[in-house]
VOBA-1610 file (N, C-alpha, C; in pm, whole numbers, padded with zeros to 5 digits, always signed):
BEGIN
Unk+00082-00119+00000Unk+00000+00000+00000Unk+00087+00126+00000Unk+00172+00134+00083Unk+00297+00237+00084Unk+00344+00236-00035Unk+00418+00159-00166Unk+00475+00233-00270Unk+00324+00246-00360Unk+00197+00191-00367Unk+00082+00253-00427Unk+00061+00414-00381Unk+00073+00411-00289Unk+00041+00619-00242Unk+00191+00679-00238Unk+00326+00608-00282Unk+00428+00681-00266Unk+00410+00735-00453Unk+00363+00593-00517Unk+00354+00639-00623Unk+00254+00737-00701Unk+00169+00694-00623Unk+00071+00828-00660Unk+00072+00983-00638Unk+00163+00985-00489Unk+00214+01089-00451Unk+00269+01143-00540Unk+00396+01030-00640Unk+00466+01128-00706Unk+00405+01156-00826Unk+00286+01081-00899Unk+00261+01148-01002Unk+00213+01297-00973Unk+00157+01304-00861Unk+00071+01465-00824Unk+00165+01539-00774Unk+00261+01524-00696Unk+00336+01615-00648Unk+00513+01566-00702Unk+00512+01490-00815Unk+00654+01524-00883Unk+00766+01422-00834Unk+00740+01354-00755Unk+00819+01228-00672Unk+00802+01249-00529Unk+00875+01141-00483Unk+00898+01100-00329Unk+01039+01108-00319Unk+01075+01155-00191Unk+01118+01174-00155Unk+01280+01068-00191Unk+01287+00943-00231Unk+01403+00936-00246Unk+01403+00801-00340Unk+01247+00783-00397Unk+01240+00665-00512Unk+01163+00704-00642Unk+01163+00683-00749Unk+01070+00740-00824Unk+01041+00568-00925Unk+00898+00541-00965Unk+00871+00423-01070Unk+00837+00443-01235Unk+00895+00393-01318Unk+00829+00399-01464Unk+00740+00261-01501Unk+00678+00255-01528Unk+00583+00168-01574Unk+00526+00143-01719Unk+00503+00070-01799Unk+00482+00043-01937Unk+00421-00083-01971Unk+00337-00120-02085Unk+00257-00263-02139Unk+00380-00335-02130Unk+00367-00442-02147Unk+00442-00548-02179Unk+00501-00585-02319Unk+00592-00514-02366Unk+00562-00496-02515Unk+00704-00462-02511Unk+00821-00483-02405Unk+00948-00431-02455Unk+01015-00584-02530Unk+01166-00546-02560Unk+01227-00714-02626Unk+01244-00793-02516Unk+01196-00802-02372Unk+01267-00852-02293Unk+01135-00920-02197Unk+01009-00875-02281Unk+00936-00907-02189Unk+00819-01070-02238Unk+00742-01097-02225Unk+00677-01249-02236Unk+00533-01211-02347Unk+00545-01231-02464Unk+00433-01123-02477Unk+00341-01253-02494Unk+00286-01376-02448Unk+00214-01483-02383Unk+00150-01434-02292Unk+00267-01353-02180Unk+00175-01325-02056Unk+00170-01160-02014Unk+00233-01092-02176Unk+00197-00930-02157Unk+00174-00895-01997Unk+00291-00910-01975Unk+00312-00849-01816Unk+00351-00718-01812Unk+00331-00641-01761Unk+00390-00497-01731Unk+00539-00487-01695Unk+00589-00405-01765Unk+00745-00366-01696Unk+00741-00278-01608Unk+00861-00227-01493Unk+00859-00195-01451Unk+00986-00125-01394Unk+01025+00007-01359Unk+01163+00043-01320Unk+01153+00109-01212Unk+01226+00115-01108Unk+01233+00179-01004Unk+01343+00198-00924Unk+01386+00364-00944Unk+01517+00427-00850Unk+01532+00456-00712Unk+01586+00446-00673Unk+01613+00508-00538Unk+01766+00526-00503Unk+01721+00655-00414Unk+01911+00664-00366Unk+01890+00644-00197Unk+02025+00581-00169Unk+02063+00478-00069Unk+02048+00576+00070Unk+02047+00756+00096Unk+02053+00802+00170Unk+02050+00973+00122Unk+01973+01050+00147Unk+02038+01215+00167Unk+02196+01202+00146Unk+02173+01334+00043Unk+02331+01353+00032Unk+02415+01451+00120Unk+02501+01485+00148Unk+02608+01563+00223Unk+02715+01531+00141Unk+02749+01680+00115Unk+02911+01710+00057Unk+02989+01822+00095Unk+03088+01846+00127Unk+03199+01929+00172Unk+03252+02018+00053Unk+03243+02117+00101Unk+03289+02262-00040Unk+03443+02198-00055Unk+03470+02145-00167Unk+03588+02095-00198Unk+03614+01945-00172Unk+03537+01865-00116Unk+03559+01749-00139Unk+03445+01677-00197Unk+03427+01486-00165Unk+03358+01428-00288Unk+03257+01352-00132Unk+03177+01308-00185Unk+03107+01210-00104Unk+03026+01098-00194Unk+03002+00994-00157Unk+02966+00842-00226Unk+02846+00801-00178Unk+02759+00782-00264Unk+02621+00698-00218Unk+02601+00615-00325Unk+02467+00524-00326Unk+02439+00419-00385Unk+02296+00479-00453Unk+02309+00437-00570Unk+02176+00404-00633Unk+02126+00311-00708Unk+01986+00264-00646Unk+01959+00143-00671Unk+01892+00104-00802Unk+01836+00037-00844Unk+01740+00016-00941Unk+01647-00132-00892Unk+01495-00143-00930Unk+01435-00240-00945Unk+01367-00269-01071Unk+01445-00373-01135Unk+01367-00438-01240Unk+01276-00545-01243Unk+01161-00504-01321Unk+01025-00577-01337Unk+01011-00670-01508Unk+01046-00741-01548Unk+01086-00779-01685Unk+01126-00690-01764Unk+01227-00615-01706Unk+01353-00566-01764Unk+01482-00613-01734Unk+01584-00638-01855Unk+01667-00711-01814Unk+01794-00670-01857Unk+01804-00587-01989Unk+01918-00504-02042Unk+01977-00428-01947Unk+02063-00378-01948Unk+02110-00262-01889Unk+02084-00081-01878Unk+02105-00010-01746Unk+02031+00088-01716Unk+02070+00184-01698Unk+02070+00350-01728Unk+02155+00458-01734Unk+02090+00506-01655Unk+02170+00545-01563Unk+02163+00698-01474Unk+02176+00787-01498Unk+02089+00898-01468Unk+02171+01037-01461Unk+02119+01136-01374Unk+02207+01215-01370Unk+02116+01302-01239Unk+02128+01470-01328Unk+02017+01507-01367Unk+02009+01608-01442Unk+02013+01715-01317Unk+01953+01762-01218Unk+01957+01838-01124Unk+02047+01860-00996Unk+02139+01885-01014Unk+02221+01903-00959Unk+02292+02074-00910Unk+02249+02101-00773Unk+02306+02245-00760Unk+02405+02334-00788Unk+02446+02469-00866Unk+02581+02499-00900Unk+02674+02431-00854Unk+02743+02439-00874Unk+02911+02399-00851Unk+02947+02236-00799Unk+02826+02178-00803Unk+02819+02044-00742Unk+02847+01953-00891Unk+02929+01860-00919Unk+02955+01788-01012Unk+02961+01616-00990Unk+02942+01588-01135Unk+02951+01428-01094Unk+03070+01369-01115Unk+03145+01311-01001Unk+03264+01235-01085Unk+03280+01111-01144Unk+03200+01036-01114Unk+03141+00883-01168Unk+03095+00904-01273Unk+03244+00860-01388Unk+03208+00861-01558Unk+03093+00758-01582Unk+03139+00695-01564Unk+03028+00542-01596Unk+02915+00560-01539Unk+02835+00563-01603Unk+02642+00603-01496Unk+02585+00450-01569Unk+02657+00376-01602Unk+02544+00257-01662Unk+02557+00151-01480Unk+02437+00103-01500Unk+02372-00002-01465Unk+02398-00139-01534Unk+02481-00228-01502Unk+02497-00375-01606Unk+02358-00435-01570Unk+02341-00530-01639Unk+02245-00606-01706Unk+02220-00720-01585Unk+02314-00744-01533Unk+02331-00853-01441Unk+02325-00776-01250Unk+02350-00625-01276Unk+02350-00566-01168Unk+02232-00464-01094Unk+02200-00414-01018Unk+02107-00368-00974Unk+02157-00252-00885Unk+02283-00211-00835Unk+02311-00073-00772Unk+02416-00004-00850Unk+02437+00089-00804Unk+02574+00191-00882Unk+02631+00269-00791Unk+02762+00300-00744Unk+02827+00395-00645Unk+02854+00521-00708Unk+02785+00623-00687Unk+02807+00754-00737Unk+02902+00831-00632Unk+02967+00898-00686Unk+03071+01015-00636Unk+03029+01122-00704Unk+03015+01226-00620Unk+02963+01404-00641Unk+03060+01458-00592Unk+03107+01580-00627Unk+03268+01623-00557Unk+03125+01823-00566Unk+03197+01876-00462Unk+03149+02020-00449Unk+03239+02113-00494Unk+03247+02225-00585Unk+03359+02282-00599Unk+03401+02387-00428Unk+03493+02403-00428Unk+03555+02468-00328Unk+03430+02619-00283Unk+03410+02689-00439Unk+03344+02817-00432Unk+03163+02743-00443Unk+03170+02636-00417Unk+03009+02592-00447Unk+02922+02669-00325Unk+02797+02713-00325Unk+02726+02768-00233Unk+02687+02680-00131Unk+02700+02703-00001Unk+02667+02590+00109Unk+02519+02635+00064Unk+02399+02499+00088Unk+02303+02459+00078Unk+02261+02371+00217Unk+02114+02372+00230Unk+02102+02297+00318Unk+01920+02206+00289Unk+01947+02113+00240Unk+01838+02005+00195Unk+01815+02093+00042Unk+01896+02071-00045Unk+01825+02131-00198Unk+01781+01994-00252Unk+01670+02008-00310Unk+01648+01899-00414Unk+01711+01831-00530Unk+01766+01734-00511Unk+01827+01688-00633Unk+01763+01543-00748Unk+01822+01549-00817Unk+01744+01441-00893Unk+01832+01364-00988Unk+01796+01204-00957Unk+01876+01084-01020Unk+01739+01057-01100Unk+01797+00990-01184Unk+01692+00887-01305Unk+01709+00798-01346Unk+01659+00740-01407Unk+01712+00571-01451Unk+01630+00575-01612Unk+01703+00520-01702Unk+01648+00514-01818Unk+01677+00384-01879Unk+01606+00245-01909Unk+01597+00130-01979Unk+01694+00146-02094Unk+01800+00065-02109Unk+01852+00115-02242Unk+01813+00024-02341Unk+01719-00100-02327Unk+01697-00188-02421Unk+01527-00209-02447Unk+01482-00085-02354Unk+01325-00073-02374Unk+01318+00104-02402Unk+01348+00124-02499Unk+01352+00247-02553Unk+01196+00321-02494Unk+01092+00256-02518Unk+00960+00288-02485Unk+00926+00313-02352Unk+00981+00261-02241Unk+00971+00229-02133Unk+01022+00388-02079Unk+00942+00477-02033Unk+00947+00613-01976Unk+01063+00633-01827Unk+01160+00684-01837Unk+01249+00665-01759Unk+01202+00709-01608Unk+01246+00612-01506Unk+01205+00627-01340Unk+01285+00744-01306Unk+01246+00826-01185Unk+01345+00960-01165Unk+01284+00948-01019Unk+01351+00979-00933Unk+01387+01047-00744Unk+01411+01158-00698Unk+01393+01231-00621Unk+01454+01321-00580Unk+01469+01265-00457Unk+01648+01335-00402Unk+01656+01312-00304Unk+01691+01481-00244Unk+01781+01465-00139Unk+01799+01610-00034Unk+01977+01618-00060Unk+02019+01720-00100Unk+02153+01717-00087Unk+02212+01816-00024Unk+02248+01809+00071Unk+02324+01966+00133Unk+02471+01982+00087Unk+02512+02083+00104Unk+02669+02127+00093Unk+02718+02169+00194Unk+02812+02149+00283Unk+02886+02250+00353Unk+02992+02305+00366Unk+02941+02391+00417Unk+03123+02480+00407Unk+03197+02389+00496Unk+03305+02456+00413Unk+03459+02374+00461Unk+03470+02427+00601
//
């Protein structure tokens, strides 16, 4: 009942707080089309972020696949000035289900305190399949 009203939450108010779901017919290459099951994707990050004006900090983001089975891109389009990603690789393997992200703050980045940020997840072998997105809380602090 909790991810039914987390998810509904986020269609009306834009996500939850630190998971977001995509959903689609059963109609990708990966799915049973006998038993046209629904796919399904779902992000989440492992904790609120905290980062230090000039250094990096590491969290996890997860994914849940629902007869999806290819592999899965991240990205985090929202991200506050001066805050960057250092984790080249944003894919998700095929066989895997989390990813360790590193965010580094620039030195002159603005301390923040809970800004909204946002990860996503996009199917790379169900093109159709509308990509899952999260927001989580990221603060900065001064050095």
């Amino acid at each position: 009942m909790k991810r039914i009203y987390c998810a509904l939450t986020m269609i009306v108010l834009a996500g939850c707080n630190s998971s977001g779901t995509s959903t689609a017919p059963g109609t990708g290459p990966h799915s049973d089309p006998a038993k046209n099951s629904p796919r399904k994707l779902e992000v989440t990050v492992s904790k609120d972020v905290t980062v230090t004006q000039d250094k990096t900090d590491e969290f996890n983001v997860s994914i849940t696949r629902t007869n999806i089975k290819g592999p899965v891109m991240i990205g985090m389009p929202v991200l506050p000035a001066g805050v960057t990603l250092v984790t080249q690789d944003l894919t998700i393997p095929a066989d895997k289900s989390s990813l360790k992200v590193t965010i580094k703050a620039a030195a002159d980045a603005k301390a923040l305190d809970k800004q909204k940020a946002k990860v996503t997840a996009k199917a790379m072998d169900d093109k159709d399949l509308p990509e899952a997105a999260a927001d989580f809380d990221l603060t900065v602090k001064a050095k």
